[in-house]
N, CA, C and O atoms as a Tinker XYZ file with bonds, in Angstrom:
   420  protein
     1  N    -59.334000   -3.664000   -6.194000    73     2
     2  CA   -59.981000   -3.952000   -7.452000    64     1     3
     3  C    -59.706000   -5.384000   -7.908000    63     2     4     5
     4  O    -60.328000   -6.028000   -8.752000    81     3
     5  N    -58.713000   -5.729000   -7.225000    73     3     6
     6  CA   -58.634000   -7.051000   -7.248000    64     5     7
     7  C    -59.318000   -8.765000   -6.859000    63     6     8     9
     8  O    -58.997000   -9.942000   -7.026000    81     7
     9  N    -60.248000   -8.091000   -6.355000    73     7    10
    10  CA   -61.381000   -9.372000   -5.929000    64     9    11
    11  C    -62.108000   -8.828000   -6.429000    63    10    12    13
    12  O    -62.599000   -8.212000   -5.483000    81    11
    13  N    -62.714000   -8.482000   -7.404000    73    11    14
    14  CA   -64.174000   -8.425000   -8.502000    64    13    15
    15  C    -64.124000  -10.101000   -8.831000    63    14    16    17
    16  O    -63.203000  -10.907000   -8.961000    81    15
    17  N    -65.866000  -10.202000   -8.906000    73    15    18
    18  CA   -65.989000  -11.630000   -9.184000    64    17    19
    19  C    -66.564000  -11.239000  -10.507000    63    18    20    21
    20  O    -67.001000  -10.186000  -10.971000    81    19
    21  N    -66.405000  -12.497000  -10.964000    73    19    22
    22  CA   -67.360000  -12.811000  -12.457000    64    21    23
    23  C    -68.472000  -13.266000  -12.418000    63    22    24    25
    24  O    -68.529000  -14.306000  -11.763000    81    23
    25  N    -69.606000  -12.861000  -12.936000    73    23    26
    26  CA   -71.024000  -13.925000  -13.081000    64    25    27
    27  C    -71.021000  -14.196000  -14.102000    63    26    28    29
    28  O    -70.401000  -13.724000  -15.055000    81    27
    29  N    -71.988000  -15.304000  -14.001000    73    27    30
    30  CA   -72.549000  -16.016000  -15.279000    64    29    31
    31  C    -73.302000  -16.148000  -15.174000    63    30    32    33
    32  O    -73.694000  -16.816000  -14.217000    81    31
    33  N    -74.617000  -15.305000  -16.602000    73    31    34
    34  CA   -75.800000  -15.510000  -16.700000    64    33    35
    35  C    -76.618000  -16.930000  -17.555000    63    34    36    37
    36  O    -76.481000  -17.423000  -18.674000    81    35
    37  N    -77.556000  -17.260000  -16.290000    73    35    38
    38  CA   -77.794000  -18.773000  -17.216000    64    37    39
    39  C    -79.646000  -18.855000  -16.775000    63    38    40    41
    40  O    -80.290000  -19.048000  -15.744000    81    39
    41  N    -79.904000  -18.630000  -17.971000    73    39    42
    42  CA   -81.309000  -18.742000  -18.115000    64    41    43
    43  C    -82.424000  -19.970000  -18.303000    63    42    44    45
    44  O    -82.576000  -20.560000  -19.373000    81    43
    45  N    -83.149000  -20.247000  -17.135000    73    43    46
    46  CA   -84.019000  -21.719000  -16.765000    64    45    47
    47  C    -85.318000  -21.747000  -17.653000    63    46    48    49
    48  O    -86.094000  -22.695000  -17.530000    81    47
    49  N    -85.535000  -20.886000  -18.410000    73    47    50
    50  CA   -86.747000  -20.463000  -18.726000    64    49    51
    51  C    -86.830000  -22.043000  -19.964000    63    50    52    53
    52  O    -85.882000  -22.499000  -20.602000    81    51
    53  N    -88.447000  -22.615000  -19.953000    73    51    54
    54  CA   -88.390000  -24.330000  -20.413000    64    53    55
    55  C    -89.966000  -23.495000  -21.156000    63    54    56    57
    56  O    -90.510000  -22.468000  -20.750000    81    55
    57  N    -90.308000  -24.242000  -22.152000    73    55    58
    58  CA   -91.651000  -24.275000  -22.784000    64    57    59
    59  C    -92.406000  -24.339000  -21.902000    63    58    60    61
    60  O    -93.137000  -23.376000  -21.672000    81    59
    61  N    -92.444000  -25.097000  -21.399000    73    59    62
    62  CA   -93.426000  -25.571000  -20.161000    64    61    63
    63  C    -93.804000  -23.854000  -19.336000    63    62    64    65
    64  O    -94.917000  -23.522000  -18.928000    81    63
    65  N    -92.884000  -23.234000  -19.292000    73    63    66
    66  CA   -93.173000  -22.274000  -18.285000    64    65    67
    67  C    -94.033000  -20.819000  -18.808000    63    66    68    69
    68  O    -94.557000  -20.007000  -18.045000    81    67
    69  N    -94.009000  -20.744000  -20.426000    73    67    70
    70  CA   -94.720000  -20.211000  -20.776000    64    69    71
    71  C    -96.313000  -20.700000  -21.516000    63    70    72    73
    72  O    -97.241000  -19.998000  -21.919000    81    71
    73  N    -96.145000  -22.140000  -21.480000    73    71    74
    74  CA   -97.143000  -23.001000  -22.230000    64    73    75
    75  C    -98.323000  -22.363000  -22.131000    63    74    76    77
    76  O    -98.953000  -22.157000  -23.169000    81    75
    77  N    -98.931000  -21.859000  -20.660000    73    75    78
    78  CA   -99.955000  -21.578000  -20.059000    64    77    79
    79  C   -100.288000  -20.232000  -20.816000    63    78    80    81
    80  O   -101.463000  -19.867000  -20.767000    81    79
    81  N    -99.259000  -19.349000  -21.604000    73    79    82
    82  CA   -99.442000  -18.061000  -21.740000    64    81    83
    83  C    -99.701000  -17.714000  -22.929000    63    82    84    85
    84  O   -100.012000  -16.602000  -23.357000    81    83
    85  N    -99.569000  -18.693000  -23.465000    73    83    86
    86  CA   -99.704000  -19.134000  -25.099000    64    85    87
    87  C   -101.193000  -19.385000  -25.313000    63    86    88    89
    88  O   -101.880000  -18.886000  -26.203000    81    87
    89  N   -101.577000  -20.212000  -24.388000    73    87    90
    90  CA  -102.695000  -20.670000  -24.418000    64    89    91
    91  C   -104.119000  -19.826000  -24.197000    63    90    92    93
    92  O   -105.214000  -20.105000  -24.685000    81    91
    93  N   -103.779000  -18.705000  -23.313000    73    91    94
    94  CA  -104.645000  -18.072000  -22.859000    64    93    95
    95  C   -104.330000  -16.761000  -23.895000    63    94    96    97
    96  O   -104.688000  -15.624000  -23.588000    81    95
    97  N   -103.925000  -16.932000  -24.612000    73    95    98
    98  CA  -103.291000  -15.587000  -25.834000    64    97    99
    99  C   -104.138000  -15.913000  -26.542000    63    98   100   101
   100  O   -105.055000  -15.119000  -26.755000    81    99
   101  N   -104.131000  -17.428000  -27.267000    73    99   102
   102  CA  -105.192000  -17.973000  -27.884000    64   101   103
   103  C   -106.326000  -18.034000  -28.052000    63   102   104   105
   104  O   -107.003000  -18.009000  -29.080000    81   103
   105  N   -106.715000  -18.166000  -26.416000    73   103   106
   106  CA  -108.154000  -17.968000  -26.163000    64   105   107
   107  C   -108.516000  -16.445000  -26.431000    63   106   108   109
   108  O   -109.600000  -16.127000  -26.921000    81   107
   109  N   -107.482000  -15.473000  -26.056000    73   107   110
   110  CA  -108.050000  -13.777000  -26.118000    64   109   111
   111  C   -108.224000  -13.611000  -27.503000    63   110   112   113
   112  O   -108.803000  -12.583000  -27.853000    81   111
   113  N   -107.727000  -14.657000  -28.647000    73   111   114
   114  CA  -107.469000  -14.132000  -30.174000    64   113   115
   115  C   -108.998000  -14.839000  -30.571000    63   114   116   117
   116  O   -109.772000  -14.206000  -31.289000    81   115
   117  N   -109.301000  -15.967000  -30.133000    73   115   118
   118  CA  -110.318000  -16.563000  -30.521000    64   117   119
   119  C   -111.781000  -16.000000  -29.938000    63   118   120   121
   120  O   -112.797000  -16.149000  -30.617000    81   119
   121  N   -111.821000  -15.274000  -28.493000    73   119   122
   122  CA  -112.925000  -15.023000  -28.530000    64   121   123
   123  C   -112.971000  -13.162000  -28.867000    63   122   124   125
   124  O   -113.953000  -12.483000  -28.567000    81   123
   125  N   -112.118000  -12.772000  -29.317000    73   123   126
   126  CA  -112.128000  -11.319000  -29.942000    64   125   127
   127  C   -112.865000  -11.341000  -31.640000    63   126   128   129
   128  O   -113.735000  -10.646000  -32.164000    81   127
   129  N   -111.839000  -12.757000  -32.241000    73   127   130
   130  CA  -112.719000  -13.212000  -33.358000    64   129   131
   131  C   -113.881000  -13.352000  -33.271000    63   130   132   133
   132  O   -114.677000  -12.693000  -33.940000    81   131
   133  N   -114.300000  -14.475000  -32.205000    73   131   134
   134  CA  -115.887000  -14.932000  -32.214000    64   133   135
   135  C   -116.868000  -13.467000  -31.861000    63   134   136   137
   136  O   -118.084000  -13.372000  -32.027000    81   135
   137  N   -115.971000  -12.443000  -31.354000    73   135   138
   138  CA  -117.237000  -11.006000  -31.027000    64   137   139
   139  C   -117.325000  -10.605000  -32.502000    63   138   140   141
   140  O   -118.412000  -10.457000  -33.059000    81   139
   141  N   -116.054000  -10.420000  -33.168000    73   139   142
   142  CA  -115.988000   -9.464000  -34.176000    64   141   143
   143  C   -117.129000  -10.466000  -35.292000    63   142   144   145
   144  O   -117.777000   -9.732000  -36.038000    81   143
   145  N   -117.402000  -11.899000  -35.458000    73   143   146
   146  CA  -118.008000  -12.150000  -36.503000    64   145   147
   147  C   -119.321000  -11.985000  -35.755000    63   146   148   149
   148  O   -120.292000  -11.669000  -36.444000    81   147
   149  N   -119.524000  -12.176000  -34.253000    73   147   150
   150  CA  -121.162000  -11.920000  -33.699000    64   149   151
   151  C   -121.705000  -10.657000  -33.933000    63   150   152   153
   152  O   -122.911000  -10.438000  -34.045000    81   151
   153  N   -120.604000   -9.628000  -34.022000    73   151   154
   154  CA  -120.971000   -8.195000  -34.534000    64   153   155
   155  C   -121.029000   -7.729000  -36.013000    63   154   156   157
   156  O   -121.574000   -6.684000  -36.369000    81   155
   157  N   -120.276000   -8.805000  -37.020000    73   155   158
   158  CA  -120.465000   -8.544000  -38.492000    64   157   159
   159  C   -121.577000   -8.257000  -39.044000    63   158   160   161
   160  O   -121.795000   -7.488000  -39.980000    81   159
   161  N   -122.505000   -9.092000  -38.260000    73   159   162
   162  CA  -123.593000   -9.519000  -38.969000    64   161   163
   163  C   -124.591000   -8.495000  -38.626000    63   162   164   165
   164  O   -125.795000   -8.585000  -38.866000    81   163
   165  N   -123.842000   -7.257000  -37.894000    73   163   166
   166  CA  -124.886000   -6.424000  -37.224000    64   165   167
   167  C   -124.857000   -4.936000  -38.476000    63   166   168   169
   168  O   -124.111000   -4.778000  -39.442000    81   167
   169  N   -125.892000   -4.107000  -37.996000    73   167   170
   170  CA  -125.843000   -3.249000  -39.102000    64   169   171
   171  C   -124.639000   -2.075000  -39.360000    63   170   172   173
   172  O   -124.409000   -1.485000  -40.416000    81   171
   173  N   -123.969000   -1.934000  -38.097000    73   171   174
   174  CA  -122.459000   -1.499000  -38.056000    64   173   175
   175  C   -121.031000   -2.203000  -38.265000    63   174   176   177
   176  O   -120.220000   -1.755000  -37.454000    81   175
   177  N   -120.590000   -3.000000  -38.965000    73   175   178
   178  CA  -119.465000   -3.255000  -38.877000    64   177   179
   179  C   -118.368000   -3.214000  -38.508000    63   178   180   181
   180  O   -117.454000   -4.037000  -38.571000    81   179
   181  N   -118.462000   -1.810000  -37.935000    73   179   182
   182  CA  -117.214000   -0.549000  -37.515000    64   181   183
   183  C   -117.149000   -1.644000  -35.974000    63   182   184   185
   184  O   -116.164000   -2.303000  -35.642000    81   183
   185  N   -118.256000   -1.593000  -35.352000    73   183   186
   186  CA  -118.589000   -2.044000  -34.314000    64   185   187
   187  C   -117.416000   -3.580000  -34.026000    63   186   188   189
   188  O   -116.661000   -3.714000  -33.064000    81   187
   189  N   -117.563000   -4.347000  -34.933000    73   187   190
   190  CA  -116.883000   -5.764000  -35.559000    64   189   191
   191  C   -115.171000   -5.232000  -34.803000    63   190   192   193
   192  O   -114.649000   -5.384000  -33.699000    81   191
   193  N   -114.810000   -4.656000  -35.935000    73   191   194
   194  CA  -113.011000   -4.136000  -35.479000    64   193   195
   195  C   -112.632000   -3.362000  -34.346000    63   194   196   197
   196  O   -111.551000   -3.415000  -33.760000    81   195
   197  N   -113.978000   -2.366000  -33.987000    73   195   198
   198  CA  -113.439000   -1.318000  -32.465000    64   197   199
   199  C   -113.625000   -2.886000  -31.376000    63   198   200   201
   200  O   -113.133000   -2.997000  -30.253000    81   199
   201  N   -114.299000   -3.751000  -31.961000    73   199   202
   202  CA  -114.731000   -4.502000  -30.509000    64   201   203
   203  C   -112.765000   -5.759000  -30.784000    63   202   204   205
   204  O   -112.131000   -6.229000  -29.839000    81   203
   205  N   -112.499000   -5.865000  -31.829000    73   203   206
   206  CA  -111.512000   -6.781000  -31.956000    64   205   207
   207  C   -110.397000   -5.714000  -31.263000    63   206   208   209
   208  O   -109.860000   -6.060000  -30.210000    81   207
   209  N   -110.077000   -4.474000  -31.844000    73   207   210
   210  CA  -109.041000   -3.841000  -31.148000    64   209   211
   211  C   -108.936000   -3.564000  -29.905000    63   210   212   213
   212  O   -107.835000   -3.299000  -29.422000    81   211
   213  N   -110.403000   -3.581000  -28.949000    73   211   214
   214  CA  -110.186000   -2.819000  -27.824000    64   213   215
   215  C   -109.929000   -4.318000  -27.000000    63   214   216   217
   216  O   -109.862000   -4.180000  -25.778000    81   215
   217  N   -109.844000   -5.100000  -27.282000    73   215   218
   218  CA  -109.869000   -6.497000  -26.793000    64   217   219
   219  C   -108.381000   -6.805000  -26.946000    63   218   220   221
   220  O   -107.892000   -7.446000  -26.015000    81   219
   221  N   -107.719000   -6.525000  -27.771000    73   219   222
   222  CA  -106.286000   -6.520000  -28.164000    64   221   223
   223  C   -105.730000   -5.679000  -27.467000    63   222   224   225
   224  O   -104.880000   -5.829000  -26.590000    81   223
   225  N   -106.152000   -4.889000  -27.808000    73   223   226
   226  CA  -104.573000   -3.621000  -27.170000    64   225   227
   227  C   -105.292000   -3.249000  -25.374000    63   226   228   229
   228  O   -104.908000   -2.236000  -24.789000    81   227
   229  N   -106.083000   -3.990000  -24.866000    73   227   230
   230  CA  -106.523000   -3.935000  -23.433000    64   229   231
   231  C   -105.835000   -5.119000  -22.756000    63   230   232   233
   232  O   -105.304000   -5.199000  -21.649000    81   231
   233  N   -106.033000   -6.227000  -23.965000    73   231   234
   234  CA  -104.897000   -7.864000  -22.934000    64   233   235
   235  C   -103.324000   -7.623000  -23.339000    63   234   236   237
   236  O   -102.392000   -8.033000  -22.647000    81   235
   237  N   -103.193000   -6.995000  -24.401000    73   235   238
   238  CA  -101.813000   -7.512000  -24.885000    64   237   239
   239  C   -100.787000   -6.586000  -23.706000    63   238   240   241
   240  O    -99.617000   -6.964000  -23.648000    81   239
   241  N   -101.141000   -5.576000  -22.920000    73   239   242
   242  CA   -99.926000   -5.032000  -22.026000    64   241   243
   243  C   -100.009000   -6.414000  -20.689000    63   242   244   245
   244  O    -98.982000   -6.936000  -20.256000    81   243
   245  N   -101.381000   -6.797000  -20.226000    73   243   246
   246  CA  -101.446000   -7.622000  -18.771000    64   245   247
   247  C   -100.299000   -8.926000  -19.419000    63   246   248   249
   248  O    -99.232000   -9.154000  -18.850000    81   247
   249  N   -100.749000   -9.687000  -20.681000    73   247   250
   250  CA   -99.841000  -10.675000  -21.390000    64   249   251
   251  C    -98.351000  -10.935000  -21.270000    63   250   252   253
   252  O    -97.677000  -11.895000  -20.897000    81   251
   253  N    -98.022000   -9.393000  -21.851000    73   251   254
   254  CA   -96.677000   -9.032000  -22.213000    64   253   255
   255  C    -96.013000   -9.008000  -20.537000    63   254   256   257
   256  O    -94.886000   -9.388000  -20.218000    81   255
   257  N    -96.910000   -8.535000  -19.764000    73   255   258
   258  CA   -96.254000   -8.279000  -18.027000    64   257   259
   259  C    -96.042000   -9.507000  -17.879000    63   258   260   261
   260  O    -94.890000   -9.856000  -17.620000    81   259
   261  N    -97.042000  -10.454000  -17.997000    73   259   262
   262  CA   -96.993000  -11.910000  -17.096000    64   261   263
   263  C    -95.462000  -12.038000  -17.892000    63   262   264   265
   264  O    -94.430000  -11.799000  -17.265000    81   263
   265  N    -95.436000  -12.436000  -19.317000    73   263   266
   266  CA   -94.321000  -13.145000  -20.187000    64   265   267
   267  C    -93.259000  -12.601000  -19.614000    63   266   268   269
   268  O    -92.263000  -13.319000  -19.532000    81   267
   269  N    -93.193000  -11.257000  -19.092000    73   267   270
   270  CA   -91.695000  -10.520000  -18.941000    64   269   271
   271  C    -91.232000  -11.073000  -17.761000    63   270   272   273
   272  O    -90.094000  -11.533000  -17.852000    81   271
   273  N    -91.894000  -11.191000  -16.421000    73   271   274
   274  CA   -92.095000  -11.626000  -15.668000    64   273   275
   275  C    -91.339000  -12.454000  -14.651000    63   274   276   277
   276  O    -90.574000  -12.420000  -13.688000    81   275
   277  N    -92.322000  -13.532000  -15.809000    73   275   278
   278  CA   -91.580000  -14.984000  -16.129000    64   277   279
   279  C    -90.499000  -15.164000  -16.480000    63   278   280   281
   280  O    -89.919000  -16.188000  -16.119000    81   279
   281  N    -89.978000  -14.382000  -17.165000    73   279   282
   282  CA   -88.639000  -14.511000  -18.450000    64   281   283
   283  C    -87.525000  -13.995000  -16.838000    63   282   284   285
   284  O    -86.560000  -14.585000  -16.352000    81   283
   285  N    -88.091000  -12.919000  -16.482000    73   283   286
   286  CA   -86.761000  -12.413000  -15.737000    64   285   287
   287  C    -87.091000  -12.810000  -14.474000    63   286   288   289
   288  O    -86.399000  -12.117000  -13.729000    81   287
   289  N    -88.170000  -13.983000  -13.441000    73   287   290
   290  CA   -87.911000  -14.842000  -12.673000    64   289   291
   291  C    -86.838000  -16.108000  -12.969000    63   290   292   293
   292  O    -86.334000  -16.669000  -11.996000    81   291
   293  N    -86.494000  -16.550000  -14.352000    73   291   294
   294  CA   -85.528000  -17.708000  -14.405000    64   293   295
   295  C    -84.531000  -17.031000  -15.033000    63   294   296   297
   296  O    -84.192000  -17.615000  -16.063000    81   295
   297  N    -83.920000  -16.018000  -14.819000    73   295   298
   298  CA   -82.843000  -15.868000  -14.959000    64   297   299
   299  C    -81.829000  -15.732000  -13.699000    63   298   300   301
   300  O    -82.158000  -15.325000  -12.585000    81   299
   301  N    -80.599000  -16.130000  -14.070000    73   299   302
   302  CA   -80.154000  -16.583000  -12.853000    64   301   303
   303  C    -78.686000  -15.547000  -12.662000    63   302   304   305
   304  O    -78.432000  -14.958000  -13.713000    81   303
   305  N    -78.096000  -15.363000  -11.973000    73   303   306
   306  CA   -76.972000  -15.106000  -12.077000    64   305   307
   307  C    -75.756000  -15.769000  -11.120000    63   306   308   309
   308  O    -75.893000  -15.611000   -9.907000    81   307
   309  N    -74.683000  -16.435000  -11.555000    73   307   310
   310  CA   -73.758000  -17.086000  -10.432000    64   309   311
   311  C    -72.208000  -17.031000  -10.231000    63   310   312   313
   312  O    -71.541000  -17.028000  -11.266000    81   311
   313  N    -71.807000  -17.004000   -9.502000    73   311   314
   314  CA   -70.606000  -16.147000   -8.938000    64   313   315
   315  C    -69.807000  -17.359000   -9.749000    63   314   316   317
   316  O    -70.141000  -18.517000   -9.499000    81   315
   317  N    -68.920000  -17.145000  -10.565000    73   315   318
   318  CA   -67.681000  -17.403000  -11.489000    64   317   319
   319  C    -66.357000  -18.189000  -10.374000    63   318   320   321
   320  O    -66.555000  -17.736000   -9.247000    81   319
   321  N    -65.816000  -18.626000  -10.366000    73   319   322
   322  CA   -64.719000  -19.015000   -9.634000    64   321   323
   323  C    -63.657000  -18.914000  -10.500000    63   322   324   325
   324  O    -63.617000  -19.645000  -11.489000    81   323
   325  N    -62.854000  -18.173000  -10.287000    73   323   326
   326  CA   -61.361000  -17.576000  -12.075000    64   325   327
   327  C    -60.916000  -18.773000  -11.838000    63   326   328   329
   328  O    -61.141000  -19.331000  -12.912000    81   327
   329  N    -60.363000  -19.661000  -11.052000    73   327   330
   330  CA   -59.602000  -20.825000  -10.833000    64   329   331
   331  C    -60.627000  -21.838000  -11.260000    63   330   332   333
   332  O    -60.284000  -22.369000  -12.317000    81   331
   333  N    -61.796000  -22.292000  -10.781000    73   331   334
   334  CA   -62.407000  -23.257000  -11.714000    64   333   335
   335  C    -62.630000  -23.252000  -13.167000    63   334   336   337
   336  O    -62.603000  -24.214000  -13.935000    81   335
   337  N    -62.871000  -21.918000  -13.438000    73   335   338
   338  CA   -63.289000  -21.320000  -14.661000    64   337   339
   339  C    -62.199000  -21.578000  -15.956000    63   338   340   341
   340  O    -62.310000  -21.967000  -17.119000    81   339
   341  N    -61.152000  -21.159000  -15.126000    73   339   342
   342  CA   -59.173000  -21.457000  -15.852000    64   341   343
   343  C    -59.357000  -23.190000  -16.376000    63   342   344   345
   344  O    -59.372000  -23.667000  -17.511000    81   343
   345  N    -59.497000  -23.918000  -14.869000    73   343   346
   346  CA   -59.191000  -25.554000  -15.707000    64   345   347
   347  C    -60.618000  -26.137000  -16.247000    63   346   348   349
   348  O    -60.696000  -27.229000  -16.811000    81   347
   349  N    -61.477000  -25.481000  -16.065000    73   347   350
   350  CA   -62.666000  -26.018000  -17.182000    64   349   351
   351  C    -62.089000  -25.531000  -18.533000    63   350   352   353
   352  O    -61.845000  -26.184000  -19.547000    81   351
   353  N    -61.974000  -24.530000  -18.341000    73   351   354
   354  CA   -61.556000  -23.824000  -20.152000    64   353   355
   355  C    -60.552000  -24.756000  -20.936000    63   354   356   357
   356  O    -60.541000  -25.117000  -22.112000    81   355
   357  N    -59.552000  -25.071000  -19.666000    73   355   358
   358  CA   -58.241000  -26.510000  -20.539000    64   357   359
   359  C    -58.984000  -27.410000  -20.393000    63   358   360   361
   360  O    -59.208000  -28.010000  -21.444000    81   359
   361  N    -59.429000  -27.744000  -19.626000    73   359   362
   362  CA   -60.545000  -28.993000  -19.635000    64   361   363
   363  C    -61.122000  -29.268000  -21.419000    63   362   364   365
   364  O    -60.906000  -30.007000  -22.380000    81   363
   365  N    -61.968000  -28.106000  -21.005000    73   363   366
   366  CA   -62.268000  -28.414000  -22.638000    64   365   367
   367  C    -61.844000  -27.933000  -24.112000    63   366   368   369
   368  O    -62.372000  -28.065000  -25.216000    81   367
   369  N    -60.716000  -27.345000  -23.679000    73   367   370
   370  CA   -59.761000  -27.317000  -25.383000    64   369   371
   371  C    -58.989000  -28.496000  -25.322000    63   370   372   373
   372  O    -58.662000  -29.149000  -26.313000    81   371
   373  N    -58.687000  -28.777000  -24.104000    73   371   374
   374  CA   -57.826000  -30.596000  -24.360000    64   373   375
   375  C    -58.807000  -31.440000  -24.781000    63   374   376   377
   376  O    -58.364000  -32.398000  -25.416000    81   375
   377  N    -60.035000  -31.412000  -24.640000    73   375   378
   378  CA   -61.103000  -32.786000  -25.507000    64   377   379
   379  C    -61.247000  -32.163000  -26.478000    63   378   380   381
   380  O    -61.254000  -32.931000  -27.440000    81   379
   381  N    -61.443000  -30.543000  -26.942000    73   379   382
   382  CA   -62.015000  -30.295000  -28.130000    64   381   383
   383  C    -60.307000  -30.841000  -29.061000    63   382   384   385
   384  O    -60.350000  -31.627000  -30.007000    81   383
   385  N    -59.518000  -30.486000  -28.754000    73   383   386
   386  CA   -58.356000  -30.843000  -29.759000    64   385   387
   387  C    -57.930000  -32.429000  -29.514000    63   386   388   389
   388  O    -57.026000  -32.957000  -30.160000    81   387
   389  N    -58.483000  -32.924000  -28.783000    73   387   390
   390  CA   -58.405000  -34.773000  -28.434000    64   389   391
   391  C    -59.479000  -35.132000  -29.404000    63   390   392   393
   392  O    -59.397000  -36.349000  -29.570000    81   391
   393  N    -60.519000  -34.600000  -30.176000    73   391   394
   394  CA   -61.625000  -34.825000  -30.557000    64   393   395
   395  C    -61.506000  -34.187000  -31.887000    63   394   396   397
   396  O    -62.385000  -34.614000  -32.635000    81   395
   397  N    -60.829000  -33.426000  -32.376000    73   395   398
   398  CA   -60.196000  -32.923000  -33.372000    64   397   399
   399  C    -58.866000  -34.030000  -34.057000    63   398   400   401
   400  O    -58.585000  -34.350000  -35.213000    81   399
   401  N    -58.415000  -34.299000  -33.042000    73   399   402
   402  CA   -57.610000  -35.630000  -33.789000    64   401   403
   403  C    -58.018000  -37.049000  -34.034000    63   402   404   405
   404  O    -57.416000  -37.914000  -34.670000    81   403
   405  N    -59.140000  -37.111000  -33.415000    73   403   406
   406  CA   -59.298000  -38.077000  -33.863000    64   405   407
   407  C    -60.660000  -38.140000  -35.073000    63   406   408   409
   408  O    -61.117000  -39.211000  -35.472000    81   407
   409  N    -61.073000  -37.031000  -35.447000    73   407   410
   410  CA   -61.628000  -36.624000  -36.975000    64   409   411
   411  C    -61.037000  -36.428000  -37.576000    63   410   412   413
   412  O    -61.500000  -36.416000  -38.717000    81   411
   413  N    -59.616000  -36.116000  -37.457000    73   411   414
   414  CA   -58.650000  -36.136000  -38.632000    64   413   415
   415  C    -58.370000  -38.116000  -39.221000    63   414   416   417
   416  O    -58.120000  -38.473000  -40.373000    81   415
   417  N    -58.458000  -38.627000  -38.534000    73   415   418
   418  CA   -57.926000  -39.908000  -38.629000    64   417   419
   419  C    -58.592000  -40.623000  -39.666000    63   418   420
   420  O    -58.272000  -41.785000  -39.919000    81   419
Protein backbone atom coordinates (compact mmCIF):
# COMPACT_ATOMS: atom_id res chain seq x y z
CA UNK A 1 0.00 0.00 0.00
CA UNK A 2 2.89 1.77 0.03
CA UNK A 3 3.54 2.88 -3.58
CA UNK A 4 0.05 4.50 -4.29
CA UNK A 5 0.79 7.48 -6.44
CA UNK A 6 -0.86 10.83 -6.32
CA UNK A 7 -2.50 12.63 -9.34
CA UNK A 8 -3.10 15.87 -10.16
CA UNK A 9 -5.97 17.06 -11.95
CA UNK A 10 -5.21 19.99 -14.34
CA UNK A 11 -7.65 21.18 -16.74
CA UNK A 12 -6.52 22.71 -20.54
CA UNK A 13 -9.87 23.68 -21.41
CA UNK A 14 -9.11 27.80 -23.12
CA UNK A 15 -12.17 29.96 -24.60
CA UNK A 16 -10.98 29.29 -27.73
CA UNK A 17 -12.05 25.65 -27.42
CA UNK A 18 -15.53 26.25 -26.81
CA UNK A 19 -15.79 29.59 -28.94
CA UNK A 20 -17.19 27.53 -31.85
CA UNK A 21 -20.06 26.22 -29.50
CA UNK A 22 -21.22 29.37 -28.40
CA UNK A 23 -21.53 30.43 -31.65
CA UNK A 24 -23.53 27.86 -33.19
CA UNK A 25 -25.92 28.04 -29.85
CA UNK A 26 -26.46 31.44 -31.14
CA UNK A 27 -27.24 30.70 -34.39
CA UNK A 28 -29.91 27.77 -33.02
CA UNK A 29 -31.41 30.79 -30.67
CA UNK A 30 -31.59 33.16 -33.58
CA UNK A 31 -33.04 31.12 -36.19
CA UNK A 32 -35.74 29.44 -33.69
CA UNK A 33 -36.57 33.26 -33.09
CA UNK A 34 -36.63 34.15 -36.77
CA UNK A 35 -39.35 30.82 -37.22
CA UNK A 36 -41.27 31.79 -34.18
CA UNK A 37 -41.82 35.61 -35.52
CA UNK A 38 -42.30 33.98 -39.39
CA UNK A 39 -45.06 31.98 -37.66
CA UNK A 40 -46.56 34.94 -35.41
CA UNK A 41 -47.91 36.45 -38.03
CA UNK A 42 -49.78 33.30 -38.97
CA UNK A 43 -53.35 32.60 -37.83
CA UNK A 44 -52.07 30.11 -35.05
CA UNK A 45 -49.67 31.41 -32.76
CA UNK A 46 -49.49 28.22 -30.75
CA UNK A 47 -47.65 27.21 -33.90
CA UNK A 48 -44.89 30.37 -33.07
CA UNK A 49 -43.76 28.56 -29.45
CA UNK A 50 -44.31 24.56 -30.39
CA UNK A 51 -41.95 25.58 -33.40
CA UNK A 52 -39.39 27.65 -30.78
CA UNK A 53 -39.53 24.65 -28.25
CA UNK A 54 -39.15 21.78 -30.49
CA UNK A 55 -36.04 23.53 -31.89
CA UNK A 56 -34.72 23.94 -28.31
CA UNK A 57 -35.15 20.96 -26.50
CA UNK A 58 -34.14 18.85 -30.02
CA UNK A 59 -30.40 20.93 -30.17
CA UNK A 60 -29.90 21.57 -26.59
CA UNK A 61 -29.02 17.54 -25.68
CA UNK A 62 -26.51 17.26 -29.33
CA UNK A 63 -24.95 20.95 -27.69
CA UNK A 64 -24.68 19.89 -24.20
CA UNK A 65 -22.80 16.34 -25.67
CA UNK A 66 -20.37 18.30 -27.87
CA UNK A 67 -19.64 20.91 -24.56
CA UNK A 68 -19.26 17.79 -22.22
CA UNK A 69 -17.09 16.30 -24.49
CA UNK A 70 -14.84 18.85 -24.90
CA UNK A 71 -14.68 19.69 -21.22
CA UNK A 72 -13.63 16.03 -20.37
CA UNK A 73 -11.12 15.72 -23.56
CA UNK A 74 -8.79 18.53 -21.67
CA UNK A 75 -8.78 17.22 -18.64
CA UNK A 76 -5.74 15.78 -17.71
CA UNK A 77 -4.53 13.70 -15.04
CA UNK A 78 -0.61 13.38 -13.85
CA UNK A 79 1.30 11.16 -11.73
CA UNK A 80 2.46 13.36 -8.49
CA UNK A 81 6.11 12.67 -7.49
CA UNK A 82 5.80 12.86 -3.12
CA UNK A 83 9.55 13.93 -3.31
CA UNK A 84 9.13 16.69 -5.92
CA UNK A 85 5.86 17.58 -4.59
CA UNK A 86 7.65 17.85 -0.70
CA UNK A 87 10.40 20.57 -2.06
CA UNK A 88 8.01 22.50 -4.31
CA UNK A 89 5.68 22.91 -1.27
CA UNK A 90 9.10 24.49 0.78
CA UNK A 91 9.89 25.93 -2.31
CA UNK A 92 7.03 27.94 -2.06
CA UNK A 93 6.31 28.72 1.67
CA UNK A 94 10.06 29.94 1.71
CA UNK A 95 9.08 32.79 -1.07
CA UNK A 96 5.61 33.08 0.25
CA UNK A 97 7.18 34.01 3.85
CA UNK A 98 10.40 35.79 1.93
CA UNK A 99 7.56 37.85 0.34
CA UNK A 100 5.68 38.30 3.48
CA UNK A 101 8.68 40.04 4.94
CA UNK A 102 9.31 42.05 2.84
CA UNK A 103 5.47 43.63 2.92
CA UNK A 104 5.97 43.98 6.31
CA UNK A 105 8.85 46.46 5.72
Amino acid sequence: MENTKKYRMNCTLTFGDIYSQIIVWLIVLFVSLAAALGLMGASRPVYALATVGLILVLSLPFLLFAFVTTLLNHIEFNAVDALAEAEADTTITAQAKQLSRQGAR
